[in-house]
MARKOLMAR-958447 format. One record per residue (C-alpha): x, y, z; residue number from 1. Coordinates in Angstrom, 1 decimal, always signed. Layout:
N
<pt <X; Y; Z>; NUM> ...
***
This chain:
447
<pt <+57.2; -70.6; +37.7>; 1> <pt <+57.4; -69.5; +34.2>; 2> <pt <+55.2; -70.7; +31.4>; 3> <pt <+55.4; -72.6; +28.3>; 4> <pt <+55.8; -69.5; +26.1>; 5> <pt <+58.3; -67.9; +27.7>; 6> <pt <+60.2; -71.2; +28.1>; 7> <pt <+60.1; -71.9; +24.3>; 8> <pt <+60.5; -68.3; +22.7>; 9> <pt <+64.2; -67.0; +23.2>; 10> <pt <+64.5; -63.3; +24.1>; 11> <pt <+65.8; -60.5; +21.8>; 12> <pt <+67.7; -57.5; +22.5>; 13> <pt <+66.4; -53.9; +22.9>; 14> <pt <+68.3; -53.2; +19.6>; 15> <pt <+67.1; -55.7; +17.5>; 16> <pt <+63.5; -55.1; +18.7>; 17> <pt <+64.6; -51.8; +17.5>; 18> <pt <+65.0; -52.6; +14.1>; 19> <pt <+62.8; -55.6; +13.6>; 20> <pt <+59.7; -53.8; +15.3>; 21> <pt <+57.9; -53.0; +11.8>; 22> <pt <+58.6; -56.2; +10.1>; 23> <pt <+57.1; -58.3; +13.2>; 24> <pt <+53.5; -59.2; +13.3>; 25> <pt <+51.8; -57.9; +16.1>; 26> <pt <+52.0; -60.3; +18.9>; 27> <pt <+48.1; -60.5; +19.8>; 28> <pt <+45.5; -62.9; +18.7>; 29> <pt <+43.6; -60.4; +16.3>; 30> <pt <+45.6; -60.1; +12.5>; 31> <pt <+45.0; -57.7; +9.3>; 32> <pt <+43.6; -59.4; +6.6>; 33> <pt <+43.9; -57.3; +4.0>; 34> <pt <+47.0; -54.6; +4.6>; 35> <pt <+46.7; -51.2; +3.1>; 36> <pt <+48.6; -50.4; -0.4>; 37> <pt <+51.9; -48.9; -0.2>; 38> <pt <+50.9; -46.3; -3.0>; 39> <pt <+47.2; -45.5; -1.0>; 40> <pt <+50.0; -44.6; +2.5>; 41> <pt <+52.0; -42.3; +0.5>; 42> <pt <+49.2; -40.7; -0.8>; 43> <pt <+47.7; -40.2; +2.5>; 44> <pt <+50.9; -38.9; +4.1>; 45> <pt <+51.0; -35.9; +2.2>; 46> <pt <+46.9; -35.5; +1.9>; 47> <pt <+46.5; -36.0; +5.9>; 48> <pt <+48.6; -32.7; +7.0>; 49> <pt <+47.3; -30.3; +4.3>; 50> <pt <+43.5; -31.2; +5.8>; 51> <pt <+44.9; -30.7; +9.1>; 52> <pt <+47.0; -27.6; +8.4>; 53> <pt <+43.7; -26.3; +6.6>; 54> <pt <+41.3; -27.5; +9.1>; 55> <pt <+43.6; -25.5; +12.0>; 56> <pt <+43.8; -22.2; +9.4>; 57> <pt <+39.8; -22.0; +9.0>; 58> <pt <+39.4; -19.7; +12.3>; 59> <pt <+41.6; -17.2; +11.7>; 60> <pt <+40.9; -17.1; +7.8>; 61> <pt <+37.1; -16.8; +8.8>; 62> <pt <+37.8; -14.1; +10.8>; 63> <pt <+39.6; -12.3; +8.4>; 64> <pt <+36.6; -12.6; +5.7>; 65> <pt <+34.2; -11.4; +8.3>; 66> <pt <+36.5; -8.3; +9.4>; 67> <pt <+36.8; -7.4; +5.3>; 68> <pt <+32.7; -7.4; +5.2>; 69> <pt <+32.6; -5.1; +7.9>; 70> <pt <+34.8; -2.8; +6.8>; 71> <pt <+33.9; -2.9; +3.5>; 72> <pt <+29.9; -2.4; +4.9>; 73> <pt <+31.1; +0.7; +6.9>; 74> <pt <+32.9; +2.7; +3.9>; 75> <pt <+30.2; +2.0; +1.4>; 76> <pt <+27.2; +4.4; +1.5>; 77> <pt <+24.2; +2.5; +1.3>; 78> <pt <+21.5; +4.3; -1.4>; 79> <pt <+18.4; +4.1; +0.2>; 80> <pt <+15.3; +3.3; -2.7>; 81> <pt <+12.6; +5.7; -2.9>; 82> <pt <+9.4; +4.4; -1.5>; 83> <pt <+6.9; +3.8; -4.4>; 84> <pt <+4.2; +6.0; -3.2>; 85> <pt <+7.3; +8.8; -3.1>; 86> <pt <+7.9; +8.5; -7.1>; 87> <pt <+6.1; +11.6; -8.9>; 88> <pt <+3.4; +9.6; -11.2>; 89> <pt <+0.0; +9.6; -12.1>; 90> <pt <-0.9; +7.0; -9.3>; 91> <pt <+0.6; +9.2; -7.2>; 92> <pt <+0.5; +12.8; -7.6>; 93> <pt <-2.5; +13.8; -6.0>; 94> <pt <-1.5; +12.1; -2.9>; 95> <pt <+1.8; +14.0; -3.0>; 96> <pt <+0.2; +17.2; -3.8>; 97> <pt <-1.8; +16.6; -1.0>; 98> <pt <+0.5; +16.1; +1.8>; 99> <pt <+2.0; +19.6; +0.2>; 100> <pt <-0.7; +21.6; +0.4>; 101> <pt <-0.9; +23.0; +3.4>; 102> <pt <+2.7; +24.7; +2.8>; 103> <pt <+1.9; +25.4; -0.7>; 104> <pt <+2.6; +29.2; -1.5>; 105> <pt <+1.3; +31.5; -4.2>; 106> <pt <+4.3; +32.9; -6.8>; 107> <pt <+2.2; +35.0; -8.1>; 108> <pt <+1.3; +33.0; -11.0>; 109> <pt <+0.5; +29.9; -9.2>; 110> <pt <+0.6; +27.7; -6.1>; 111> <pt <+3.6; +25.2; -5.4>; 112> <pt <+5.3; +23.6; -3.3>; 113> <pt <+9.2; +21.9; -2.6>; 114> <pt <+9.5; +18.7; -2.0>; 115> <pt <+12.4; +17.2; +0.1>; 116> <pt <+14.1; +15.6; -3.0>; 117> <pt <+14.1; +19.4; -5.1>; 118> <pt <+11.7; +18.7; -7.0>; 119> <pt <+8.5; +21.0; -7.1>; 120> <pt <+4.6; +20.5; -7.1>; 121> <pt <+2.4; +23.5; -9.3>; 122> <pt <-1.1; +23.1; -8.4>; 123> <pt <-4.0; +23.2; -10.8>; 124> <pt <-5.6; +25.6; -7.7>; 125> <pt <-7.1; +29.2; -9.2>; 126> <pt <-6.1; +31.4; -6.3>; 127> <pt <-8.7; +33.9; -6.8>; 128> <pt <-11.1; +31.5; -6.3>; 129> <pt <-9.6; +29.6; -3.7>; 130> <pt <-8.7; +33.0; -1.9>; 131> <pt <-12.6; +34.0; -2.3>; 132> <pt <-14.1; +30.5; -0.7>; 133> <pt <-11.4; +30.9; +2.3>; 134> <pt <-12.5; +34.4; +2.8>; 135> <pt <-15.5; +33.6; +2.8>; 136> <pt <-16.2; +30.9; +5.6>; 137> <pt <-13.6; +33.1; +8.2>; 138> <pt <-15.8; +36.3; +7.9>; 139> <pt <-18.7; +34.2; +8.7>; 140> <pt <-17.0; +32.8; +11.5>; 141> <pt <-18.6; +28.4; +10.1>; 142> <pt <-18.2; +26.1; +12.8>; 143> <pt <-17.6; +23.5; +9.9>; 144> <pt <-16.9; +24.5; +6.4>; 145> <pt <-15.7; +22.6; +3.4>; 146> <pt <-15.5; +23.4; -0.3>; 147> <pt <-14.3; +21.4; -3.6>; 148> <pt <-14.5; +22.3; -7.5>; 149> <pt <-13.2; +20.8; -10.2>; 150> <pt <-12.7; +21.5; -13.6>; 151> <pt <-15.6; +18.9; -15.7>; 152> <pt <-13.1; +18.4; -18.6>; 153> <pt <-9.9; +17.8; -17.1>; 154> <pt <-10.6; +17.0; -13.8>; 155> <pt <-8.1; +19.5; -11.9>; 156> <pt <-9.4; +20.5; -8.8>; 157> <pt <-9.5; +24.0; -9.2>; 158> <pt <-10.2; +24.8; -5.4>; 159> <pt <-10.0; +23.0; -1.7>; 160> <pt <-10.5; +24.4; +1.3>; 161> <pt <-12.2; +24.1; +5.0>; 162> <pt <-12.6; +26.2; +7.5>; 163> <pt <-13.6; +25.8; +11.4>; 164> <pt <-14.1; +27.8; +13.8>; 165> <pt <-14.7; +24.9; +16.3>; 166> <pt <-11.7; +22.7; +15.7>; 167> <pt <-8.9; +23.9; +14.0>; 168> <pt <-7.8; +20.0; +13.5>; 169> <pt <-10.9; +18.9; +11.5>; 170> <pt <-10.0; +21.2; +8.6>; 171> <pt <-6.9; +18.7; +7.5>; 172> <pt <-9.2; +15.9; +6.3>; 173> <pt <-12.7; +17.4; +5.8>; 174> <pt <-12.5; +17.4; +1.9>; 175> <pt <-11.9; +13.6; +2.2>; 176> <pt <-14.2; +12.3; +5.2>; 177> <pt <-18.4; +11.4; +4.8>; 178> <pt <-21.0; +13.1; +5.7>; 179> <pt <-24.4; +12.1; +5.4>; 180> <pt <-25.5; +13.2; +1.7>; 181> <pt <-29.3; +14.7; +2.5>; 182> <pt <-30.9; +15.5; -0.6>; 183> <pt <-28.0; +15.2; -3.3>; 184> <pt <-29.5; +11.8; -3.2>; 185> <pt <-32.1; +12.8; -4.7>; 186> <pt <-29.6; +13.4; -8.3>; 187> <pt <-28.8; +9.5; -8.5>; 188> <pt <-32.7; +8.4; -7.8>; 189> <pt <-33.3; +10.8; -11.1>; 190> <pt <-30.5; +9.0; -12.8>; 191> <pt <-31.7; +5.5; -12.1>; 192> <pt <-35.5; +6.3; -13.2>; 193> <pt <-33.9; +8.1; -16.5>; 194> <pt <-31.7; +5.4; -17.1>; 195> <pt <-34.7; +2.9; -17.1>; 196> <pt <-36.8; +5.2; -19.7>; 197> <pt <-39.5; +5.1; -17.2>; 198> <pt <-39.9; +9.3; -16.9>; 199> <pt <-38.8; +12.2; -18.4>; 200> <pt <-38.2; +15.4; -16.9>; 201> <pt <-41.6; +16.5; -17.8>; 202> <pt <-42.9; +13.4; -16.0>; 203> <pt <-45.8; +14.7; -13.6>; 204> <pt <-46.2; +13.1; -10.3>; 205> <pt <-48.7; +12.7; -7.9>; 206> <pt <-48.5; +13.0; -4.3>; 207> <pt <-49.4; +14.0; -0.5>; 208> <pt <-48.2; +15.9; +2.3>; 209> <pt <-45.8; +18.7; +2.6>; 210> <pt <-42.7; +19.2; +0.2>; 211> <pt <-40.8; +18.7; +3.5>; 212> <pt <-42.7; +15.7; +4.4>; 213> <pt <-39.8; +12.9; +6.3>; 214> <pt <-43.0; +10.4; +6.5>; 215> <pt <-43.6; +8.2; +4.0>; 216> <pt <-46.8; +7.3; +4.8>; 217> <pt <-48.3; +10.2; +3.7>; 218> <pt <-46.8; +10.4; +0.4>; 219> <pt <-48.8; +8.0; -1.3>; 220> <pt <-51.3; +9.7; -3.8>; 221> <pt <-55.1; +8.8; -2.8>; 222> <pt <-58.0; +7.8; -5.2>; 223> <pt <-60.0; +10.9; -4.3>; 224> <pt <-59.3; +14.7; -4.3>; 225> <pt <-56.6; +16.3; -2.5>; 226> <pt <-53.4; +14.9; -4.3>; 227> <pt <-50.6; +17.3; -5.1>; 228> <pt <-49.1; +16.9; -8.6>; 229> <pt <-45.7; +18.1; -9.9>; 230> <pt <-43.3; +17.9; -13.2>; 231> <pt <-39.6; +16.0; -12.1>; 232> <pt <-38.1; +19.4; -13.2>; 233> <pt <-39.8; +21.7; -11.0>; 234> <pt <-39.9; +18.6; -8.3>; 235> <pt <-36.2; +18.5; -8.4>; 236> <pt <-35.6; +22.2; -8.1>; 237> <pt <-37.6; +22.7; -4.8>; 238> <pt <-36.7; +19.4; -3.4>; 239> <pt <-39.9; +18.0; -3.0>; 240> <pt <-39.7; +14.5; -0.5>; 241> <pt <-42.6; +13.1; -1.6>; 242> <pt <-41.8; +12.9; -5.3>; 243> <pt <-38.5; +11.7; -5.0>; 244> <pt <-39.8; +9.0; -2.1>; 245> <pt <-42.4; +7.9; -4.5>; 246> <pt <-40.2; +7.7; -7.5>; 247> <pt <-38.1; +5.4; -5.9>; 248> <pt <-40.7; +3.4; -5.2>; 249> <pt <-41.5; +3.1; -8.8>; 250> <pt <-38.1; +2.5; -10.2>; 251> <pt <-37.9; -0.4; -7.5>; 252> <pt <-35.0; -1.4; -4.7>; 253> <pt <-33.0; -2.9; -7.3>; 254> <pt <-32.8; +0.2; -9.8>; 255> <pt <-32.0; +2.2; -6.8>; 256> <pt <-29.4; +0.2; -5.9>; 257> <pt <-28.0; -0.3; -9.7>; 258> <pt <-27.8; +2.9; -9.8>; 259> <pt <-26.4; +3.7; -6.6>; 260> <pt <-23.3; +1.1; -8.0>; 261> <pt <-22.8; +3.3; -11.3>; 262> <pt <-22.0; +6.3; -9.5>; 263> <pt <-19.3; +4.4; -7.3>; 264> <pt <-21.2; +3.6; -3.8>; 265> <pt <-19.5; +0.8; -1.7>; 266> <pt <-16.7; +0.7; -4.4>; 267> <pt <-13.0; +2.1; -4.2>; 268> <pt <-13.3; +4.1; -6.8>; 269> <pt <-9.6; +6.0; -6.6>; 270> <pt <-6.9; +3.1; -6.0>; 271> <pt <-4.1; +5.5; -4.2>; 272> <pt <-6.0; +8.2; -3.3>; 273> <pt <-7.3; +9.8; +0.1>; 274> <pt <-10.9; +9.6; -1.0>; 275> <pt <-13.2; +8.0; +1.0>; 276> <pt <-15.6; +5.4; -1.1>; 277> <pt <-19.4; +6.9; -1.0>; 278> <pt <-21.2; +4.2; +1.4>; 279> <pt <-25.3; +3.4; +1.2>; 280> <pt <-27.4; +0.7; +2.9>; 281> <pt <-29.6; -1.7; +1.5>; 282> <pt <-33.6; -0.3; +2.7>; 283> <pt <-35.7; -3.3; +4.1>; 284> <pt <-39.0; -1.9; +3.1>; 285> <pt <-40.7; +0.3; +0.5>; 286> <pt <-40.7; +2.8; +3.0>; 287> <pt <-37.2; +2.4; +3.8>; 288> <pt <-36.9; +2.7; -0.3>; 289> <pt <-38.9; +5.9; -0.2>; 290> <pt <-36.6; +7.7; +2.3>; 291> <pt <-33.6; +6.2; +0.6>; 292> <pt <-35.2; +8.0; -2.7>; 293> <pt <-35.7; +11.2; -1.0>; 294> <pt <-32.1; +11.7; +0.4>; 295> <pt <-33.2; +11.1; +4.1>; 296> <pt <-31.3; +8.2; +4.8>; 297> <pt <-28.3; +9.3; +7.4>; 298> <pt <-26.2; +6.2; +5.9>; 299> <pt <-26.0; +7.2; +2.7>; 300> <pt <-22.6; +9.2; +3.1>; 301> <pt <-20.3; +11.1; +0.5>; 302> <pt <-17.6; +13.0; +0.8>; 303> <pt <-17.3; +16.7; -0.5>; 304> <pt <-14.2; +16.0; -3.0>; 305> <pt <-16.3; +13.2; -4.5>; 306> <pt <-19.7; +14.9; -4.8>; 307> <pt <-17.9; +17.6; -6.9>; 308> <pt <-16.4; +14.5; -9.1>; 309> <pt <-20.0; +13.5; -9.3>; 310> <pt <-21.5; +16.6; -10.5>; 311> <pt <-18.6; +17.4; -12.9>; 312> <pt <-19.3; +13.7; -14.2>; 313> <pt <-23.2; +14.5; -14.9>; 314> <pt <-21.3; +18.1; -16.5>; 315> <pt <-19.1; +16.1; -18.7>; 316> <pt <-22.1; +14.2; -20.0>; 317> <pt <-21.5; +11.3; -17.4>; 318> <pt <-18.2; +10.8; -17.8>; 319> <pt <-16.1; +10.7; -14.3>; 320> <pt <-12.9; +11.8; -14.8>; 321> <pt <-9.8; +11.1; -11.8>; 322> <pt <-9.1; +13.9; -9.5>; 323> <pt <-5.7; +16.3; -10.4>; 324> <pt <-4.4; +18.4; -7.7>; 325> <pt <-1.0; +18.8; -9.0>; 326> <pt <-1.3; +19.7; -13.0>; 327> <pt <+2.7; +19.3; -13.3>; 328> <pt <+5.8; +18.3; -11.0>; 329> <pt <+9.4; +19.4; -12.0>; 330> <pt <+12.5; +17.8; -11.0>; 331> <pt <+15.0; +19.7; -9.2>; 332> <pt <+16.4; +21.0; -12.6>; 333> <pt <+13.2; +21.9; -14.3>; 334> <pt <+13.1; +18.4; -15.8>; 335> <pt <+8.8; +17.9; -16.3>; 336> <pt <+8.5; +14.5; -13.7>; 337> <pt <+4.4; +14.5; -14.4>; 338> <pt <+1.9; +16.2; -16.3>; 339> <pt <-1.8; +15.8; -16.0>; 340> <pt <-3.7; +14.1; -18.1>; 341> <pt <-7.7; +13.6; -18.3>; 342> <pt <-8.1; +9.8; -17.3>; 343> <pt <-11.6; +8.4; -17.0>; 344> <pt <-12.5; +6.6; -13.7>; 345> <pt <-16.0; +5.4; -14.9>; 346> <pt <-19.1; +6.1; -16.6>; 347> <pt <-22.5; +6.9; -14.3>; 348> <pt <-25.4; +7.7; -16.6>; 349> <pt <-25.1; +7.9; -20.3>; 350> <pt <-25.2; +11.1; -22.4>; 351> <pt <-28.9; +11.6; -23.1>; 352> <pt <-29.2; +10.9; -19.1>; 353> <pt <-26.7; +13.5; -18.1>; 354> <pt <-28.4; +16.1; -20.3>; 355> <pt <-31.9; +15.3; -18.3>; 356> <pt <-30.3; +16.1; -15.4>; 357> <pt <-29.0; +19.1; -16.5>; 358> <pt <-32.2; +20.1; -17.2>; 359> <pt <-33.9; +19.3; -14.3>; 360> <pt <-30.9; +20.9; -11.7>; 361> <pt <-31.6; +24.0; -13.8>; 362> <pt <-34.4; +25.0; -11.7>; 363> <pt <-32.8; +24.9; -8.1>; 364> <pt <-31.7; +28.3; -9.0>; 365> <pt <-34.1; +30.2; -11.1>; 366> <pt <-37.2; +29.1; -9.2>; 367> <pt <-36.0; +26.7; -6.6>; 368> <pt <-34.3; +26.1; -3.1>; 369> <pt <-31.7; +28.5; -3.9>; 370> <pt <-33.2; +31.5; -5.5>; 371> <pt <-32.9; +34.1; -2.9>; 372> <pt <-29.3; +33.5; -2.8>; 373> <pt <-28.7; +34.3; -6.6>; 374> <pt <-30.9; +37.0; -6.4>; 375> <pt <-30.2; +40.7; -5.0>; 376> <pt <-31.9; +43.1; -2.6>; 377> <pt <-34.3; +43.8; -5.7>; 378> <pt <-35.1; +40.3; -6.9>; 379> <pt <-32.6; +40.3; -10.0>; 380> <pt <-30.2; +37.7; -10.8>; 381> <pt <-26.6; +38.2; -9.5>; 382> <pt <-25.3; +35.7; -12.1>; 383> <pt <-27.9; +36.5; -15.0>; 384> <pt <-25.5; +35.4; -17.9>; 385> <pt <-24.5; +32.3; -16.6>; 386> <pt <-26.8; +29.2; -17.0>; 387> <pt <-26.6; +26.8; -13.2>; 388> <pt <-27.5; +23.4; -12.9>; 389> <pt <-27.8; +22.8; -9.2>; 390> <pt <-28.7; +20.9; -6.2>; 391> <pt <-29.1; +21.6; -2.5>; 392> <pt <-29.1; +19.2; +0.8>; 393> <pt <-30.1; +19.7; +4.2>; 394> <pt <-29.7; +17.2; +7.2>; 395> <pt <-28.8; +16.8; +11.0>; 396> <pt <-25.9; +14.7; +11.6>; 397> <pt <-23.7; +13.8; +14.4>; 398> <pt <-19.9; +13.9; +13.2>; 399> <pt <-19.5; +16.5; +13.7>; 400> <pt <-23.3; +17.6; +15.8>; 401> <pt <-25.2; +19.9; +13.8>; 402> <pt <-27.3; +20.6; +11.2>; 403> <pt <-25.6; +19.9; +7.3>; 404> <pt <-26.2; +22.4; +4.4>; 405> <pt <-24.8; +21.3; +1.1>; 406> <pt <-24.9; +23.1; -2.5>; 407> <pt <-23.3; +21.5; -5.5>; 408> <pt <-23.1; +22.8; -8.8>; 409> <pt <-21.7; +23.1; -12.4>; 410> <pt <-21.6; +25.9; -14.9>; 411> <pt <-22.8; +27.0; -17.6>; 412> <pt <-24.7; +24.6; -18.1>; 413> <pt <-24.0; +23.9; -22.1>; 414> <pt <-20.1; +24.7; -22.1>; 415> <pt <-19.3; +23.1; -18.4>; 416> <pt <-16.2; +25.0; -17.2>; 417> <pt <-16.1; +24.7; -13.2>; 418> <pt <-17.9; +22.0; -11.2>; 419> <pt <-18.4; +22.2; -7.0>; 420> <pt <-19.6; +20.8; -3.7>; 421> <pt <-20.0; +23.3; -0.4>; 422> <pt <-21.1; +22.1; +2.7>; 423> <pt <-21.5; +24.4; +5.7>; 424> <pt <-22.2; +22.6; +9.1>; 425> <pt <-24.0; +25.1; +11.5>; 426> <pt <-24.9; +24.4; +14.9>; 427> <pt <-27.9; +26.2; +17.4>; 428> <pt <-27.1; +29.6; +15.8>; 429> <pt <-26.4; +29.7; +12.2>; 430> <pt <-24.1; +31.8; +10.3>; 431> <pt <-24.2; +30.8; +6.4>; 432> <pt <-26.2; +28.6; +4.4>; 433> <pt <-23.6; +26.2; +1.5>; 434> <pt <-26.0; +27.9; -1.4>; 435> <pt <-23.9; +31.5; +0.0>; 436> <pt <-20.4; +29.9; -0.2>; 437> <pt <-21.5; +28.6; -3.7>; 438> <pt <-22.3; +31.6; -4.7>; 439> <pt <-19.4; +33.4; -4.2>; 440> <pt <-17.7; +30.7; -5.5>; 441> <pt <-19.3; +30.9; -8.7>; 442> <pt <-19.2; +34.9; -8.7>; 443> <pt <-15.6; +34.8; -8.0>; 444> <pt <-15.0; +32.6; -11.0>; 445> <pt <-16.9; +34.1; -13.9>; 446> <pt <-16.0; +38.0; -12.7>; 447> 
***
């Protein structure tokens, strides 16, 4: 049975539903109320396909773009910057120069060396000198021997070497590392008493037990008879403990440790450089103060490049001047890269100070620890024409085992021309003391 709509609504033909299809609402319940503008469809007929011919085009376009970057990243030749620490400068040159050394050569004039890029390092090394100090530690066969000087005014190191006949491997870095710094101490408890006015050189101190004395608690100077007495000058010369241990004492923990700070301990002192900062401890005690004062503290560590600095800084009247191992580098086509220049790294005792020093290191050689050295068979001085300030250091330590002999030094003492730090580490059977290696150091460079 049909229903009422199909009773009441008369049936078209295919064709004309053909043709009337567009214009005839659509025959469910749901209507548009609003129809879309004629203009906004023919817009969107033309719009519609370029998005989708567009949208379908993106793959292959994208993998054309990325096929162009690749090719174009294979043909070009990438130029690689040079590292900073690479670039011939002031900050850098003695780091360079350093790496170089090793297969540096003599020209006959000078040592250099090529680096990869062409260019060349000349080294502010005097060969005779460096030649001598070599020369020196391989006939006497040191298990561990270092050597540094510098030039006061400038700064150019003017000789570096090590030797060991123990391990070849230490040699590399033994200019740089620590070492415990014995009685070289002794120079900076002098500085911080000068520096306070509180002695002179002539200063005369009382005291007890041996010069060699390592316990404090017979140093002290007793209200009856038997006291020892010396001057600061003749103290400093013969290394006397007891003096030192006592002076300390008087200058106080916090002088010592002022001026422990002016000459650079605990600091970095060289930003860039392969120099080790000079490290010290703190004492707990007066006693620990008076072994501290007397250079008997194994903490108190400095390494043999910066002990020469320091003694070329009490030379150039207390001026410390940066380190230059290279004096100039050259491009590969003799263009001048870097040429060295004095630049000051700090002040450590004022003028007047530096001169009291001076004064008192005089004695280490004409009367002191190291006169037998600078002296011949008959008792006259080897290097009679040339005034030394000096100071000599002697320790047990364990890095390497054995017992530590230093010697630095500057000369002459009124027109400062070289500056140096030798340290010879011996072990049951000694071969050299670092006074010897100084010595023919100093022999080499003013004959």
């Amino acid at each position: 049975m049909q229903d009422i709509k199909n009773i009441t609504i008369k049936k078209k033909s295919g064709f004309k539903k053909l043709l009337a299809w567009r214009n005839e609402p659509p025959r469910n319940s749901f209507r548009r109320l609003d129809p879309e503008p004629p203009e906004r469809r023919r817009r969107l007929r033309f719009i519609l396909p370029v998005i989708a011919c567009l949208l379908a085009a993106y793959p292959l376009f994208h993998l054309l773009v990325s096929a162009g970057n690749a090719l174009s990243s294979v043909s070009r030749t990438p130029v690689p910057k040079e590292p900073a620490s690479a670039k011939a400068d002031g900050d850098n040159s003695f780091r360079l120069a350093r790496e170089l050394l090793s297969s540096s050569a003599f020209d006959g004039n000078r040592y250099r060396a090529g680096r990869p890029d062409g260019s060349t390092i000349y080294y502010a090394i005097n060969p005779e000198l460096q030649e001598r100090v070599r020369k020196v530690m391989a006939e006497n066969r040191v298990p561990y021997g270092v050597f540094v000087a510098v030039e006061p005014k400038t700064g150019r190191i003017l000789a570096i070497a090590a030797h060991s006949e123990s391990d070849a491997a230490w040699e590399a870095q033994a200019p740089y590392n620590l070492y415990p710094m014995a009685s070289l101490f002794k120079i900076v408890t002098a500085a911080a008493a000068l520096e306070q006015r509180k002695v002179t050189p002539e200063t005369v101190m009382p005291f007890r037990g041996r010069l060699t004395s390592e316990n404090p608690r017979y140093w002290e100077a007793g209200p009856r008879h038997g006291n020892q007495e010396m001057d600061l000058t003749t103290a400093m010369g013969k290394s006397v403990n007891p003096v030192f241990g006592r002076l300390a004492s008087n200058v106080g923990k916090e002088g010592i440790l002022s001026g422990m700070e002016r000459f650079g301990f605990n600091q970095s002192l060289l930003p860039g450089e392969p120099i080790l900062s000079s490290c010290g401890s703190t004492p707990q005690d007066d006693a620990d103060l008076k072994r501290l004062g007397a250079g008997l503290c194994k903490e108190v560590k400095v390494s043999p490049l910066y002990a020469a600095l320091m003694m070329a800084a009490v030379a150039n009247k207390g001026v410390m001047l940066q380190p230059q191992l290279a004096s100039e580098i050259r491009g590969s086509e003799g263009k001048l890269l870097y040429s060295g220049e004095p630049r000051q790294v700090r002040r450590v005792v004022s003028p007047e100070t530096a001169d009291q020093l001076s004064k008192m290191m005089s004695t280490t050689v004409s009367q002191g620890t190291s006169r037998k050295v600078f002296r011949d068979r008959r008792g006259r001085p080897k290097l009679a024409a040339v005034d030394i300030a000096a100071k000599t250091g002697s320790i047990t330590g364990i890095d390497p085992p054995g017992h530590y002999s230093w010697f630095a030094a500057y000369a002459p003492i009124n027109d400062p021309q070289i500056a140096l730090a030798a340290l010879v580490i011996n072990g049951a059977k000694w071969r050299i003391k670092a006074s010897l290696l100084g010595e023919q150091a100093l022999e080499a460079f003013f004959r």
